[in-house]
Each structure stands twice: as structure tokens, then as C-alpha cells.
N, C-alpha and C positions, 0 to 999 in steps of 0.2 A: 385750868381754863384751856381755852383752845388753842394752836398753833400762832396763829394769828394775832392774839390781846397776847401771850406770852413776848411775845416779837417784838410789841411796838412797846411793853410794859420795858420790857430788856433794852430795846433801843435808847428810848427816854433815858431811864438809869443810864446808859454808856453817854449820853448827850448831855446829859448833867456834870458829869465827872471828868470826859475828855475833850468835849464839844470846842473848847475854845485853842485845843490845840490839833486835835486830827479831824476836827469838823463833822462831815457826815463819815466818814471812818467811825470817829468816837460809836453814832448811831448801830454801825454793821457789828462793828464789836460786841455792842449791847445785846443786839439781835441773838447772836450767837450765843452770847450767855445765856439768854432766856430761851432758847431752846434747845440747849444740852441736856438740863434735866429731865426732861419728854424723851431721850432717846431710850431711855428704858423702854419704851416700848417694843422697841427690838428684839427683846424676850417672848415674842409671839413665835419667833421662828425660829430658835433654838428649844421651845419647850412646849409642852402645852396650854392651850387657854387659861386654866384654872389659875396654874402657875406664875402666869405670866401677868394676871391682876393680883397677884398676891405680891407679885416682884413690882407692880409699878407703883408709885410712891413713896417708896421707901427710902431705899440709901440713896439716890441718887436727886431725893428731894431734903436731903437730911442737912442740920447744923455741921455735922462735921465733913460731908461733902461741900457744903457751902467753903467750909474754911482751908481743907487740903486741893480740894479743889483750884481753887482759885490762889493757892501759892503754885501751882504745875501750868494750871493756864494764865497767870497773870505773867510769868518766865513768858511764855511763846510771844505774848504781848511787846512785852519790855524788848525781845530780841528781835520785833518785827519794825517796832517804832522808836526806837531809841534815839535814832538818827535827827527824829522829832522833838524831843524834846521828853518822849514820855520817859517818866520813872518806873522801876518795878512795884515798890510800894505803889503806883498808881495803878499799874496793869493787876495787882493782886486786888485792891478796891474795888474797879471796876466789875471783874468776874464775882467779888463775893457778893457784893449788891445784886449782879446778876441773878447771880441761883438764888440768893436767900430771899429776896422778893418774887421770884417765882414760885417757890416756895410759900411763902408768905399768902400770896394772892389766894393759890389752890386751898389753902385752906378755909376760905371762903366759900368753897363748894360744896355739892353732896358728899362724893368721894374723898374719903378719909387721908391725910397725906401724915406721915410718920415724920414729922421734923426732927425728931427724939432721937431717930434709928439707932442704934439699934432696939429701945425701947420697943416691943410692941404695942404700941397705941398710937389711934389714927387720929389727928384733929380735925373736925370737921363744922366753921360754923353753920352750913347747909342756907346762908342765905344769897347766893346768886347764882344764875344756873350756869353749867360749863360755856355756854355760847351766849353772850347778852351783848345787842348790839346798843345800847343806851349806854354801858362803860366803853367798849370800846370802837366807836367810831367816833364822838369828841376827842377822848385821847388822842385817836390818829389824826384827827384834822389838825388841832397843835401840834403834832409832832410834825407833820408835814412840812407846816409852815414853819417853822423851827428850820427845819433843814432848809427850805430855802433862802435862808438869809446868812448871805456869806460873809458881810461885810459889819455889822454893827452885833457884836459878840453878847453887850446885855441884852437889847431886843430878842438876840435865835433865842438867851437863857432863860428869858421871860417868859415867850412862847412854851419852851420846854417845860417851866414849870407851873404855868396853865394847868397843860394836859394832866401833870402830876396830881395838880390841888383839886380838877376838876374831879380824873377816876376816884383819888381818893375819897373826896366826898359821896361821890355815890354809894362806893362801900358803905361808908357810915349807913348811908341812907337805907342800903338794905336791910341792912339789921335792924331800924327803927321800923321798918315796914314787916319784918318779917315780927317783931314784938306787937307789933297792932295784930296780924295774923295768927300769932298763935293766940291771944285773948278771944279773939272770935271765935276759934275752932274749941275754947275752952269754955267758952261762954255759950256754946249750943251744945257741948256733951254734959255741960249741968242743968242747962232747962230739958234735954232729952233725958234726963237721969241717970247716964250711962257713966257705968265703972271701969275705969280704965285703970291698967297700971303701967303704960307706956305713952308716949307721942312724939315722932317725929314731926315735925313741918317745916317746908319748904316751896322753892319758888317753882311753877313750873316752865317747860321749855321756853325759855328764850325771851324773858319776863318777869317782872315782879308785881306785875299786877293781881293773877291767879295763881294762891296759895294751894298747895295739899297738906293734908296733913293723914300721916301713918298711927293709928291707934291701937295698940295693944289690950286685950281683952283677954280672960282666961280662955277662950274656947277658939276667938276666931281675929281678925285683925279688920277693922274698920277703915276706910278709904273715905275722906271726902274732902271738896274742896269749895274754895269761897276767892271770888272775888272783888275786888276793893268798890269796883261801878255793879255789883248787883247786891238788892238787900234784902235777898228774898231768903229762909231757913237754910241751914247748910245739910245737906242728906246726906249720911253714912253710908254706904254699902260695906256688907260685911262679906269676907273671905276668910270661911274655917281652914285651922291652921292642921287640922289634919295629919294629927302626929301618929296617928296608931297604923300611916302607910308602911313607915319604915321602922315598924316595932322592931327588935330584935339590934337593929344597926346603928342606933340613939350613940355609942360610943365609936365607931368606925371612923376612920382618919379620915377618910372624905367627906363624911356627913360631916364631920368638926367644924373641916376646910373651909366648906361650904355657909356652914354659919357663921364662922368668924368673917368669911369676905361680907357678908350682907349685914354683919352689925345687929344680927339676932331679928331682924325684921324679915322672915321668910315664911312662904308655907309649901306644903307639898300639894300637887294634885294629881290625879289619875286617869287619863286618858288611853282608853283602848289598850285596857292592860298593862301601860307603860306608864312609871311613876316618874314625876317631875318634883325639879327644885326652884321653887319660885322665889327671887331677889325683889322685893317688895318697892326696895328705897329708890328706884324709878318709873315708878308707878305700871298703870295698867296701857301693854300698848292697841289690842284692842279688845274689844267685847260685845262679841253677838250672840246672844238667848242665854246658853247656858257654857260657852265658848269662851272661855278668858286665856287669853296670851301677855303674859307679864314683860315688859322691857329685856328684862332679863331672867332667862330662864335655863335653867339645865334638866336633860335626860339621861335617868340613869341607865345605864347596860352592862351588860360582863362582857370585860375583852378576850381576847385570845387566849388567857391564864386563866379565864373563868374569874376573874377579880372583878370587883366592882368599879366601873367607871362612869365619868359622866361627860357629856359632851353639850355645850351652851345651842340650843335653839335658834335658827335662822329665823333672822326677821325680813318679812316682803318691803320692801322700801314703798309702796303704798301703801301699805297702814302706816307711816311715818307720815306723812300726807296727809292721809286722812285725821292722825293725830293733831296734824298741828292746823288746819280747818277748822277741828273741832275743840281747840284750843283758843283758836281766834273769836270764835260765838261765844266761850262759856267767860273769856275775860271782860265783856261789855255787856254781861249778864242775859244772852239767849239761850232758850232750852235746846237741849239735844231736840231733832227730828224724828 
């Protein structure tokens, strides 16, 4: 999830745990917990792109960082509040709830998170999107009010676990909404007759009203969406996967790369000579006549060794704009213009 629901996710957790004895301290503590495991991102600037999505979710969202982890920063705790009252067995609790609900949460997303690590396998239930403000601004409004109450310790803990029982629920709720979702994207690829042998679905930005769903097809991968206030058929559009672009390089370590990050949902396409790798599982970010630009995309070139490389496509932060415009009409069921 984002910076932000990690925070107050993290906070909550520290407010639960320490709240009646370093008050909104407990909260900053939380805070920090929940956003350590996000530092991996910081692997953008020691490495390349590719690399640096392949490094993020991994160990630093994993069971056994949750558990070593949180014996090295729950020490810094214990040595900062001791004088408090706090214990180290408390400051080791705190930080593992920290990461491992952080943890926990992400996996709730698109983006695969490796809780296993070093196992390669991502968990991914792909029902809420990375940013949803229906879980996290109720959360924060309890946690708010939580922190302001200095004086009556069950009221702050009640508040606190509001917010707790409130996101959780919604979780739940996503996944029941996302099992309605996928029936209906399953229930128009059997009245269209259509053979699949794959399908992603998911919620799309910043919503769980407008479903997509990713369908795998021998030849080409299917796109469409439905949602909950429209009841009109659901239209496919298909996007050939286009594998005889990079005949020849089917075993190449960055072609692999490339498919193990996107979870086998990708195609290639060719524009002006230059072949691209298209990450499917974020859908299309825009498309004009015969013009598609995928969320996420990569172009391949040869570097300076003449080796094969590839480098992720800049997106115009207007088509982001305009995506989500055109995200707001299709969830109350208006047609495109």
C-alpha cells in the first residue's frame, strides 16, 4: 500500500501495544515500523529499474525480517524508553507487528509481496488497489482521535481499535466484492463462448467499484472491465501477445526477468522498429486508434557491450489524469466519449 495507510496501519499497531504507556510516542514508533519495509525502494539508486522491482518485496517484507528485525529494532526501543517503563520483549512486539502487518496488508494488492523470502513466490490477493481512500481515511480519523485523548487510556484504546476493526473489515469486504467480480467477468466469457486458460481480476485505481479483469487466451490476452452500478455486457478487447517479436531470445535472462516480474501476464509490441515489453497486470494507461501505452512498459536496446537491455517507458502524468477522468465515468457506468 502506500506511504501513508502504511503509517497510520503502523501507527495503530504501536497505539495498541504501547499507547498507555508512551501515548502518541507508542503511535511514532508504529509509524516507523510501518515504513521501514518500503525502504527498499532505495534500491532505485544503487541499481537499475528492473532490478530494483525485483528487490522490492522481498526480504525486507519477509517472515524472517519481520522476526530478526524486530529483535535489532525493538533493542533501540527498549534503550530509548526504558526509563518509561517500556520492556524489550515489548519493543521487539511492537516492531514485529510493525513489519509483519505491513507485510500482511501488501499482500492484499496487485504487486506480489514474497513473505516466504527467500522462497521465490509472490502472494498476491490483488483485491485493493495500492492507494484506496475508503480504507484509509476512516482508519486515520480513529487514529486521530485516538491520539487525542490523553487522559482516559480505555476510550484512546477503543478508538484505536475502531480503526483496527473498521480497515479490517473492509478487507474482508474486498475480497467478497472482488468474488462477485470475478463471477461476472466469468459469466460473460461463457455467454461470449470464449476459451480462456488464464484470468487475473482486480480492482481498479483507487476503488473497488470498477473491476478488470486480465484473460489469457492462446493467441492474445483479453482486457475488460465491469462495474458494480453498470449492467450493461462486459466488452473484451484483445491485445495479441506477439511472441514471434523476440523469436530467437524466448530463453534470454532478461526476457525471463521480465516475465517472472509481470507474473506471465505480458505482451510484446512494436513500434517504429522498436520492440517493447508490456506488464499487463496494470492495465492499459492510454489508447488512441491503434496507439496503446501500457502502465507499465519496457524498451528494449543494446547498450554499450552491444548486450541486450531494456529501459521502463516514461509516462506523461496527463494520461494519469486523463486515466482516472475516465475511470470516474466508466465506475457509474458512462461510455467512453
Amino acid at each position: 500500500m502506500d506511504s501513508l495507510t502504511q503509517i497510520v496501519l503502523g501507527g495503530a499497531v504501536g497505539n495498541a501495544l504501547l499507547g498507555e504507556k508512551l501515548k502518541n510516542k507508542a503511535v511514532l514508533y508504529g509509524a516507523i515500523a510501518g515504513t521501514i519495509p518500503d525502504l527498499d525502494v532505495l534500491a532505485t539508486f544503487f541499481t537499475d529499474p528492473i532490478r530494483a522491482l525485483e528487490f522490492h518485496r522481498g526480504i525486507t517484507h519477509s517472515i524472517l525480517f519481520a522476526i530478526f528485525g524486530a529483535f535489532l529494532f525493538g533493542f533501540f526501543l527498549y534503550w530509548l524508553e526504558k526509563k518509561r517503563g517500556v520492556t524489550y520483549e515489548e519493543g521487539v512486539w511492537l516492531f514485529f507487528w510493525g513489519f509483519f502487518t505491513h507485510a500482511a496488508l501488501d499482500v492484499f494488492t496487485t504487486w506480489g509481496t514474497r513473505v516466504l523470502w527467500p522462497l521465490d513466490y509472490s502472494f498476491a490477493f490483488k483485491s485493493i488497489f495500492v492507494i484506496d481512500p475508503l480504507y484509509t481515511l476512516p482508519f486515520l480519523f480513529f487514529l486521530i482521535r485516538s491520539m487525542r485523548e490523553k487522559t482516559d487510556m480505555k476510550r484512546r484504546l477503543r478508538l484505536n481499535r475502531l480503526g483496527l476493526y473498521v480497515s479490517s473489515a473492509y478487507l474482508g469486504l474486498t475480497l467478497l466484492l472482488k468474488a462477485f467480480a470475478f463471477y461476472s467477468f466469468t459469466d460473460a466469457l461463457d455467454q461470449q463462448h470464449i476459451t480462456y486458460k488464464a484470468m487475473s481480476v482486480k480492482p481498479t485505481v483507487m476503488n473497488t467499484i470498477l473491476w478488470t479483469a486480465i484473460v489469457e487466451t492462446e493467441e492474445a490476452f483479453l482486457i475488460g472491465e465491469h462495474s458494480f452500478f453498470d449492467s450493461s455486457p462486459i466488452v473484451f478487447k484483445s491485445y495479441p501477445k506477439n511472441r514471434e517479436l523476440i523469436r530467437g531470445l524466448e530463453k534470454h535472462n532478461l526476457i525471463h526477468r521480465l516475465v517472472q516480474l509481470s507474473e506471465g501476464y505480458y505482451t510484446f509490441s512494436e513500434v517504429n522498429n522498436e520492440i517493447y515489453f508490456n506488464d499487463l497486470r496494470f492495465g492499459v494507461l492510454k489508447e488512441e486508434g491503434d496507439e496503446v501505452q501500457f502502465a507499465f512498459s519496457y524498451q528494449f536496446y543494446l547498450d554499450d557491450k552491444g548486450e541486450l537491455n531494456a529501459k521502463e517507458v516514461k509516462k506523461d502524468r496527463r494520461d494519469g489524469v486523463k486515466l482516472l477522468k475516465s475511470i470516474g465515468r466508466k465506475i457509474v457506468g458512462l461510455k467512453e466519449d
